[in-house]
N, C-alpha and C positions, 0 to 999 in steps of 0.2 A: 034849104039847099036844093040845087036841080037835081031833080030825080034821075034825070039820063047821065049825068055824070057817072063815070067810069067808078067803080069800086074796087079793095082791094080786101081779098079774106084774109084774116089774122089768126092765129091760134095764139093765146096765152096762158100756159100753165094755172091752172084757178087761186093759189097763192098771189100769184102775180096780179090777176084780175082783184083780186079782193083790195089787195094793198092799193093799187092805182084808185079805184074807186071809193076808198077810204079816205087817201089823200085829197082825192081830186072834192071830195065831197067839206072837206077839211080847210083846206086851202084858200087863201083871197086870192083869186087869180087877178088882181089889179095887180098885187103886190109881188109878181111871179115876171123875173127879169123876162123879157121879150124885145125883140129885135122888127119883130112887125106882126100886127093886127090880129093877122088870119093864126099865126100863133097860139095865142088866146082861144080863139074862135074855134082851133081843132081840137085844144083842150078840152071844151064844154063839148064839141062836137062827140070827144072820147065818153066823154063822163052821159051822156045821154046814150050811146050803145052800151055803155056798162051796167046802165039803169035797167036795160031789156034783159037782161040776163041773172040769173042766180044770184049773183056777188049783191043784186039792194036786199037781196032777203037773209044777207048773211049776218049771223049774230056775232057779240063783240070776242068772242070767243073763237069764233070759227077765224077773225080780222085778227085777234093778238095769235092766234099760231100760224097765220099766213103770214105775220110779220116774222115770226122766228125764222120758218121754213126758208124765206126770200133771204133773211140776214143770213143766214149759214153759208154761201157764198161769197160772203163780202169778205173773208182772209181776215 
């Protein structure tokens, strides 16, 4: 990707990050409904800033209570 492209900072609760990167790590993204390319492509582009971060070092333990913590909002 072009480095001078514009950027946009994120913050996400580290439940949130685990989960995503759990999935995203999980998941066949071939088989992940998409409507166009770059879709996909922002996916991996996700899951490669999530790699830079704590959430690859997280153990399966610290991912099964980030999934509790995230579901407890679902009603």
């Amino acid at each position: 990707m072009n480095k001078d492209l514009p950027k946009v900072a994120l913050e996400l609760w580290r439940a949130d990050a685990l989960v995503l990167f759990d999935w995203l790590q999980e998941v066949d993204l071939n088989a992940v409904p998409i409507s166009h390319p770059a879709q996909k492509q922002a996916l991996m582009d996700l899951l490669t800033r999530l790699e830079e971060t704590d959430a690859a070092e997280a153990t399966h333990e610290e991912i099964d209570a980030a999934k509790a913590e995230v579901s407890q909002d679902m009603g």
